[in-house]
N, C-alpha and C positions, 0 to 999 in steps of 0.2 A: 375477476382475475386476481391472481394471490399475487403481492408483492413481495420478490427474496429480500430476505436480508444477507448481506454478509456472515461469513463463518468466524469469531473470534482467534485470530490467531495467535495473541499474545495478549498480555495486559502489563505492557511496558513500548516504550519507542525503540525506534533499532539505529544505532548508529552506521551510517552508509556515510566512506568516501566515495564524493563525484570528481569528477573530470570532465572541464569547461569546453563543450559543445558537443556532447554525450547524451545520448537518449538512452531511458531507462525504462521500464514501461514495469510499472509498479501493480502488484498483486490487488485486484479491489473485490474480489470474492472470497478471500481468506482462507483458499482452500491447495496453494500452493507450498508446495514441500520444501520451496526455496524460497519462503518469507524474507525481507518483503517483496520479491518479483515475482513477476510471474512465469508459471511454467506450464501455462495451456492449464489448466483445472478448469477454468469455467466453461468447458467446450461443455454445450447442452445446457447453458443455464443463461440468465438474463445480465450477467456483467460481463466487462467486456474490461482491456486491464488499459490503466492511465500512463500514457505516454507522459513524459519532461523530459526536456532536455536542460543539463548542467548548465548556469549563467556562468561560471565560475568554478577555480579546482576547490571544496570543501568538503566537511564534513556535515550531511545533514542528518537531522533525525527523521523517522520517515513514521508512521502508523502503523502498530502490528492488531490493534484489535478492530481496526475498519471503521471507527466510531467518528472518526474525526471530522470536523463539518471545512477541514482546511488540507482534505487530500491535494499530496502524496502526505503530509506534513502529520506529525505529530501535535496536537493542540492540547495533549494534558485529559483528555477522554476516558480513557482506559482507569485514572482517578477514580470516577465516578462508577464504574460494573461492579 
């Protein structure tokens, strides 16, 4: 069985304001047009997209290249492609 990888959608973080008790449900196939959410792209494929909801109103930074071992979050990943 082949395992997908994610699609690289960026190779920088993407600043997202949240809004505190707010579900976001964040793009984990890299194949959406509206990085970083999701917009259904992975219908037919093995990802499925990461819900969170906002602790708090901020700004976070989120993962555009899918590398990150601390989804939704940005960890600095995209450095190393």
């Amino acid at each position: 069985m082949k395992i997908e990888k994610p699609v690289i959608a960026g190779k920088a973080l993407i600043p997202v304001d949240v809004k505190k008790g707010e579900t976001y449900y964040y793009c984990a196939c890299g194949k959406s047009g509206k990085q970083p959410f999701c917009d259904g792209s992975h219908e037919g494929t093995s990802f499925e997209p990461l819900a969170f909801t906002a602790e708090k109103d901020d700004t976070v930074y989120l993962c555009a290249c899918k590398q990150t071992k601390n989804p939704p979050y940005c960890d600095g990943s995209h450095e190393k492609l």
